[in-house]
N, C-alpha and C positions, 0 to 999 in steps of 0.2 A: 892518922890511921882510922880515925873515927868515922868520917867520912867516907875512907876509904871501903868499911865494912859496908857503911846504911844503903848503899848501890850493889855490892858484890855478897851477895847471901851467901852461905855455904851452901843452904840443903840446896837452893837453885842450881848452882854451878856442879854440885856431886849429882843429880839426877840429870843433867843434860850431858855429864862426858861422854857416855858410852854414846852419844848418837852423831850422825856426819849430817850438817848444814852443807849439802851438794848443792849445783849452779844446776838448772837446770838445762841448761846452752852452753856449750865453748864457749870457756870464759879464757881471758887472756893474764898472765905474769908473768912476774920478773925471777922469780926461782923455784927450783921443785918443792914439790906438795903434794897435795893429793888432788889436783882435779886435773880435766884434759885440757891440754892446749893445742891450739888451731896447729902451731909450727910441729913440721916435721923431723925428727932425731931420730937416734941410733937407742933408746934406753928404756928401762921400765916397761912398755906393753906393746906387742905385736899390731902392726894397724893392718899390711897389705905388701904385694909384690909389687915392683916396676921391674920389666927388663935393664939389664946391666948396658951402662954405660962405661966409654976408656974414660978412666980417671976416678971410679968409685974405687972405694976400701974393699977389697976380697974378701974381708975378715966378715963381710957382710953379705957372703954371699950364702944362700940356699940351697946347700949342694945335695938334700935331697930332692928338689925340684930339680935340678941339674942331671939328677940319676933318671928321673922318668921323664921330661921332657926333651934334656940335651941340648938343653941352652941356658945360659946363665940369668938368674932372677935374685933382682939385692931383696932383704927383708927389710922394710920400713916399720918404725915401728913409734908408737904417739906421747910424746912426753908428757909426765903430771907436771903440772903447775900448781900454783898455790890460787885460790878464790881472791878477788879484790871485792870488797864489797863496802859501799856506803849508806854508814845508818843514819838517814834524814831523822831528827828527831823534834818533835812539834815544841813550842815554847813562849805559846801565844796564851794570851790573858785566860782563856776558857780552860787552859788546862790546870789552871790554879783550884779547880772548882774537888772539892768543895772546900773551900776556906778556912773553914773550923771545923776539922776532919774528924776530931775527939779520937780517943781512946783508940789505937791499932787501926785505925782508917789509913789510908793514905788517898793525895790526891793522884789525879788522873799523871800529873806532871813526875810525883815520884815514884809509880807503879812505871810508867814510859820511859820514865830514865834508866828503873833498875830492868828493867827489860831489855833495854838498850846495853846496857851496861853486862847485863850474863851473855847477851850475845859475842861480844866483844871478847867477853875473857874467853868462851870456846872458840871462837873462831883464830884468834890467836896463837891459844894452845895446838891448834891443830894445823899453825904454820898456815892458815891466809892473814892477808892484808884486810885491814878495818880501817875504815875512816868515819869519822863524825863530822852532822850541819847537825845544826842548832837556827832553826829556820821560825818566823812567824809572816809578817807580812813581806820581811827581809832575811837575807841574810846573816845573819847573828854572830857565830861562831862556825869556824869552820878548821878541822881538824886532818893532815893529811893522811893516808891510807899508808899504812904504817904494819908491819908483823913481829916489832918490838915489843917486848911486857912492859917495857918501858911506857909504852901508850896507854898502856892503865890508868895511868897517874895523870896522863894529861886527860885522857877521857873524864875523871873525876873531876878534875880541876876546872875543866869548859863545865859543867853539869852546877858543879856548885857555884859554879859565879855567875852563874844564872838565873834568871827569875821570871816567871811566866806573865805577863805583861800587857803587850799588844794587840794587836787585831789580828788576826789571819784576814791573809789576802797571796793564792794561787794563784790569779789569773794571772803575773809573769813567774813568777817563781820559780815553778816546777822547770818552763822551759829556760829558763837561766841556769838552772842548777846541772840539768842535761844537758847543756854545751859545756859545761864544765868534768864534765865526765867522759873522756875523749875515747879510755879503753872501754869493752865491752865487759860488764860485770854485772854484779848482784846489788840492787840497788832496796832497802829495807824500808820503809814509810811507817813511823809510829806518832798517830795522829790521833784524836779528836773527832777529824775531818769536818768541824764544825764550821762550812764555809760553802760555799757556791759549789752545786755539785757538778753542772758542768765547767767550771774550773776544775775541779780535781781531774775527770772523766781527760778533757782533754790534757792536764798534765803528766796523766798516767802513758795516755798514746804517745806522749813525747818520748818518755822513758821506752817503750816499747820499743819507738821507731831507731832508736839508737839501740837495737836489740839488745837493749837489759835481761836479765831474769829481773824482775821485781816481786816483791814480798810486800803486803799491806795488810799492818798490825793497827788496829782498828780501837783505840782504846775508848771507852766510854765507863763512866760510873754508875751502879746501881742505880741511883734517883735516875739515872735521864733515860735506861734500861724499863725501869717499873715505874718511874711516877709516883710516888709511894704518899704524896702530900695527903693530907686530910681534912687537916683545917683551914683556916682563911689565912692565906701565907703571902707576903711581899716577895714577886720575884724580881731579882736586882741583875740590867746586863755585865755582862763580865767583861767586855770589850766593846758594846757602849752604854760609858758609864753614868750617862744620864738617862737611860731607859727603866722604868721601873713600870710592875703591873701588881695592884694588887685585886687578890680573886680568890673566890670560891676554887682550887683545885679537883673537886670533886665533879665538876660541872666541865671540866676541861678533859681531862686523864680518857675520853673514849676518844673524842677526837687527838688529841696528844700522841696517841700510842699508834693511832691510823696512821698519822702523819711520818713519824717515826718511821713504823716499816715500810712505806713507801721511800723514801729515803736508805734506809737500810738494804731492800730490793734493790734498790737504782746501784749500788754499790757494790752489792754481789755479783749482778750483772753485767756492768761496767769490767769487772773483775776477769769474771769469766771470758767474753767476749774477746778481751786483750789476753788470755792465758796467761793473767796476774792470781798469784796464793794471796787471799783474802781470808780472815782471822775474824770475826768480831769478840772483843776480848773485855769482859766486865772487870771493873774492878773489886768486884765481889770474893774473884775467882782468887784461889791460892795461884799467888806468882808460879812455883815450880813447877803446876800442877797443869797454868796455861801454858807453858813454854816447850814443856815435855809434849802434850798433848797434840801443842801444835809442828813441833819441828817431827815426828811421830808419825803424822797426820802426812806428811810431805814428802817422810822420807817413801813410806811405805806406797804414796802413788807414784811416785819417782820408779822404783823398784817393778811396780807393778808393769811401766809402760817400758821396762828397759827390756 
């Protein structure tokens, strides 16, 4: 149960009930819910007329349309579904950072997880389908889309028998991952994104072109945010681990932080361009506070464009 808490917070998971993780697109499932589905039925919300056909149900007939036109019209009407949605979640060496986190830090890997992880239990509770990767250069773990509580437990259980390690490497990945995702869903990315950006850019397009909604949670920790060094500090690579620089950081941190937002731009952009929800999310930030903030942020332009 230990474990089971240090990923599912409370105050997280009671400040995100009240809010709906909507698909931004016809997403497709297998039982009622709450979102729309492509197929047409008889239940839940009014979509449009067709003229009657011999062999429809009467019981579906529009007989105040029948009173002022005087010809019979069925009511079709769009059934909820439940969301499928798969949360990629990064598990590559850099997201160990930073290593000796001290006192109430956490790393970028366990802020990602438990962000992952509050996703999960709301979307659960609210009867969609959740699946888990556990992704770095490969495929790692992979968990199926599932509206069981019972998945909680296996959610934890991939999370804790894992450990942040490898390299990242998109350049096939992402499109390996998108043939494996056949229905049309919500597809979550909780990355680092510490890798080849156009790798990412076009793994994104992949996702789109299988018309996903995608979501891209952009986790980064303070230091790589600010740069905050000051003295003469050994930096050591996290994923290659014979690379070391040691430097004056004071002499670095203007160009650092240029470089930085240019990368950061490329990203937002990228973002945009594909009408992907792009987040950059410090690890500074109080968990509940990014998560609210950001599902908030989506719901309310959702709303605005309906």
């Amino acid at each position: 149960m230990s474990e089971f808490a240090k990923y599912f917070h409370p105050e997280v998971l009671s400040k995100i009930s009240r809010l709906e993780l909507r698909a931004r697109h016809v997403v497709e499932g297998f039982v009622s819910g709450m979102h729309k589905s492509p197929y047409k039925g008889y239940s839940v919300e009014f979509a449009n007329h067709r003229p009657y056909v011999p062999g429809d149900d009467i019981r579906h007939i529009d007989w105040r349309v029948y009173a002022k036109a005087d010809r019979f019209f069925i009511k079709e009407y769009e059934e909820e579904t439940n969301m499928r949605v798969h949360l990629l979640l990064d598990c590559s060496g850099s997201m160990a950072y930073p290593e000796h986190p001290g006192t109430g830090r956490m790393t970028k890997w366990d802020y990602a997880s438990t962000l992952a992880a509050s996703l999960a239990h709301l979307l659960i509770y609210q009867q969609d389908g959740v699946g888990l990767t556990l992704f770095d250069s490969q495929i790692r773990r992979q968990l199926p889309v599932s509206s069981n509580r019972g998945a909680l437990v296996d959610f934890t259980n991939a999370v804790v028998a894992s450990a942040p390690q490898n390299k990242t490497d998109l350049k096939i990945l992402f499109h390996q991952l998108a043939g494996r995702i056949p229905r049309r869903g919500m597809v979550v990315i909780l990355s680092d994104l510490l890798t080849n950006v156009d790798d990412i850019i076009r793994g994104l397009q992949r996702f789109r072109y299988g018309r996903h909604d995608v979501l891209v949670l952009h986790v980064l920790d303070h230091d790589e945010l600010q740069f905050p060094f000051s003295d003469r500090t050994l930096f050591e690579g996290m994923e290659e681990l014979n690379q070391e620089i040691l430097t004056d950081p004071q002499s670095l941190r203007s160009s650092y932080l240029a470089a930085l937002e240019v990368f950061l731009g490329r990203m937002r952009r990228a973002c945009l361009d594909q009408k992907i929800d792009y987040a950059l999310i410090s690890t500074a930030d109080s968990l509940d506070v990014a998560l609210t903030t950001f599902l908030a942020t989506r719901m309310h332009r959702q709303r605005a464009k309906a």
